[in-house]
BAMAR-465903 format. One record per residue: residue number from 0; residue in one letter; x, y, z of N, C-alpha, C in turn. Coordinates in steps of 0.02 Angstrom, whole numbers. Last residue first. Example, Ala and Ser with C-alpha at 12.3 -4.5 7.8 and 13.67 -1.06 7.14 Angstrom:
REM BAMAR-465903
[dogu 1 'S' [642 -112 354] [684 -53 357] [645 2 394]] [dogu 0 'A' [660 -284 390] [615 -225 390] [660 -165 390]] 
END
This chain:
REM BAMAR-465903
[dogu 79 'X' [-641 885 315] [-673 952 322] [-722 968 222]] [dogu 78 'X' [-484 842 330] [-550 823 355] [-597 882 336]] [dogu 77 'X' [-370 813 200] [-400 850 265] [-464 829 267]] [dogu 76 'X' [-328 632 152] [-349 722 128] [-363 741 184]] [dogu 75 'X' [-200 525 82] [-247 551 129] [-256 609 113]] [dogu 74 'X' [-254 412 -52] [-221 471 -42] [-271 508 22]] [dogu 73 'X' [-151 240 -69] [-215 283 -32] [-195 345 -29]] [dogu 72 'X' [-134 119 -205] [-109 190 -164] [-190 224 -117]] [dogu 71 'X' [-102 -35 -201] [-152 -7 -184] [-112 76 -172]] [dogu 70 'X' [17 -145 -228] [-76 -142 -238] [-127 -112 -247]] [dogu 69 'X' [169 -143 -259] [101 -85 -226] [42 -121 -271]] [dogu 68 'X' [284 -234 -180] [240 -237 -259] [187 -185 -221]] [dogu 67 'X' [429 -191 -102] [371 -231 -118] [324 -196 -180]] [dogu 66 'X' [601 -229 -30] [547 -243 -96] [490 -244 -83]] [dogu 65 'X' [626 -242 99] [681 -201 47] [655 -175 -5]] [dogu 64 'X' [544 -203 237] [563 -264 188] [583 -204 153]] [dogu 63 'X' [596 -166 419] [581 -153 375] [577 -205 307]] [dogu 62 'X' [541 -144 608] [568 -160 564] [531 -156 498]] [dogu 61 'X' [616 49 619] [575 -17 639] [566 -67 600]] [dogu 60 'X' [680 169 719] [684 109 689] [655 45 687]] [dogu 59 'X' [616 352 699] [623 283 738] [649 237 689]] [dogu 58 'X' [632 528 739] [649 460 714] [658 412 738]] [dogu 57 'X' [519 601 834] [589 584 805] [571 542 760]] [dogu 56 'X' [387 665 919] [443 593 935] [485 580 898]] [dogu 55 'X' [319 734 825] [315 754 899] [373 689 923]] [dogu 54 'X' [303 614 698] [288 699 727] [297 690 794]] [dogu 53 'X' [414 496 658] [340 529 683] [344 598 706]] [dogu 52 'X' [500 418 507] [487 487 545] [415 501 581]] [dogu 51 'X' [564 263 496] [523 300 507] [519 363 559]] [dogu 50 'X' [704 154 427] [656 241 451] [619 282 464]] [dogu 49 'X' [725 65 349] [709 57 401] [691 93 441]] [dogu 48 'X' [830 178 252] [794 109 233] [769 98 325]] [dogu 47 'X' [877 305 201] [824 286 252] [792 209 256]] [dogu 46 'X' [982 265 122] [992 311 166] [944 308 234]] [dogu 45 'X' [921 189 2] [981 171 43] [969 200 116]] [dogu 44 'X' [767 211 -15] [826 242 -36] [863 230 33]] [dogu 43 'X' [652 64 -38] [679 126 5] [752 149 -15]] [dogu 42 'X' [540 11 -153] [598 26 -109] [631 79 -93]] [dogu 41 'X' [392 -58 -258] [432 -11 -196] [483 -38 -183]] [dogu 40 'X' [336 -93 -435] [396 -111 -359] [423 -67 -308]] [dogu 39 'X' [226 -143 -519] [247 -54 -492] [288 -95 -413]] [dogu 38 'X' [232 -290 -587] [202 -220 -585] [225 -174 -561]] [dogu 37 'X' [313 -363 -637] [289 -390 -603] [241 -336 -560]] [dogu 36 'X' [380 -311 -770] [318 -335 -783] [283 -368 -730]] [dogu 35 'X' [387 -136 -687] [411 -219 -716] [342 -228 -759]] [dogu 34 'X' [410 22 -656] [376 -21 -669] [425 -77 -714]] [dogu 33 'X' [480 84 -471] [494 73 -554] [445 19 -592]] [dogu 32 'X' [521 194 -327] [463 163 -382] [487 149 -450]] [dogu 31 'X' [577 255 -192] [599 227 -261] [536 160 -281]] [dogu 30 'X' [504 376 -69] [491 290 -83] [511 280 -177]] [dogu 29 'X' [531 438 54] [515 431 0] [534 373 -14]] [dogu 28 'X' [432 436 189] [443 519 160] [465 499 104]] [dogu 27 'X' [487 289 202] [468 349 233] [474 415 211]] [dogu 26 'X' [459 109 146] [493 172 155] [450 225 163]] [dogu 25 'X' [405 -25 198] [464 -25 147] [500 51 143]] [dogu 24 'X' [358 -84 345] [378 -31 328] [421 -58 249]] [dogu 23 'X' [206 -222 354] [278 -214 366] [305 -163 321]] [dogu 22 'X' [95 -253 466] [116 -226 418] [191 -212 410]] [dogu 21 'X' [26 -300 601] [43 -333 548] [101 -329 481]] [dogu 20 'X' [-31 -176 639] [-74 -244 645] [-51 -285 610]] [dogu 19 'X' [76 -118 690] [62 -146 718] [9 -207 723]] [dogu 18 'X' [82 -54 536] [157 -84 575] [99 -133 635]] [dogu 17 'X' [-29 21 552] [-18 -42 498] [38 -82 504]] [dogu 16 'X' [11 132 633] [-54 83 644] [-41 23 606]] [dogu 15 'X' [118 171 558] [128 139 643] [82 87 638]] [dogu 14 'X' [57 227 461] [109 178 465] [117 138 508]] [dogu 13 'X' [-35 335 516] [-70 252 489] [-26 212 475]] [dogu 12 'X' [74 418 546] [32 391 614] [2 312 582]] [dogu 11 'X' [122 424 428] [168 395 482] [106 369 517]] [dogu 10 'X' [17 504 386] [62 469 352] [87 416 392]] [dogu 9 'X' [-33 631 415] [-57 569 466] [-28 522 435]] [dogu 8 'X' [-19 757 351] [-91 716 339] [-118 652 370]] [dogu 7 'X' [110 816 374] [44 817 420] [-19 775 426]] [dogu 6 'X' [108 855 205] [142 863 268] [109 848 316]] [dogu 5 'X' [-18 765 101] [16 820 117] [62 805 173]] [dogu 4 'X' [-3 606 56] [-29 658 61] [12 724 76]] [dogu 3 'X' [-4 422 15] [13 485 -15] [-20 540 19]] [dogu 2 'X' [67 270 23] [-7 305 77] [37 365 43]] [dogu 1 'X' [28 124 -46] [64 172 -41] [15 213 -24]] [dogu 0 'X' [42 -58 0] [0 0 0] [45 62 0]] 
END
């Protein structure tokens, strides 16, 4: 799943959430994309591989996969 929005839009926070029910991080703030024929492949740029940024608490390390195939993009929006 690739989660897309503005600064703020809660990115991370539904990361966490999806970290915890299960989910496993490929990358943070940005994410290397290329199409195959095995379809649209995530990974994380060297630098941040395993990285996650939360608001108000830093940077964390958690765990991460190197590769994955996107299924699905979600774009978050303001409430209102």
């Amino acid at each position: 799943m690739l989660l897309r929005g503005r600064p703020a839009a809660g990115k991370s926070d539904l990361a966490l959430r999806l970290i915890d029910a299960g989910g496993r991080l490929v990358a943070d703030d940005q994410v290397d994309l290329r199409r195959t024929a095995r379809g649209i492949l995530a990974s994380a740029p060297k630098a941040i591989a395993g990285l996650l940024e939360v608001r108000g608490v830093g940077i964390l390390e958690v765990p991460s996969i190197a590769l994955a195939r996107v299924v699905l993009a979600v774009d978050l929006l303001a409430r209102g």
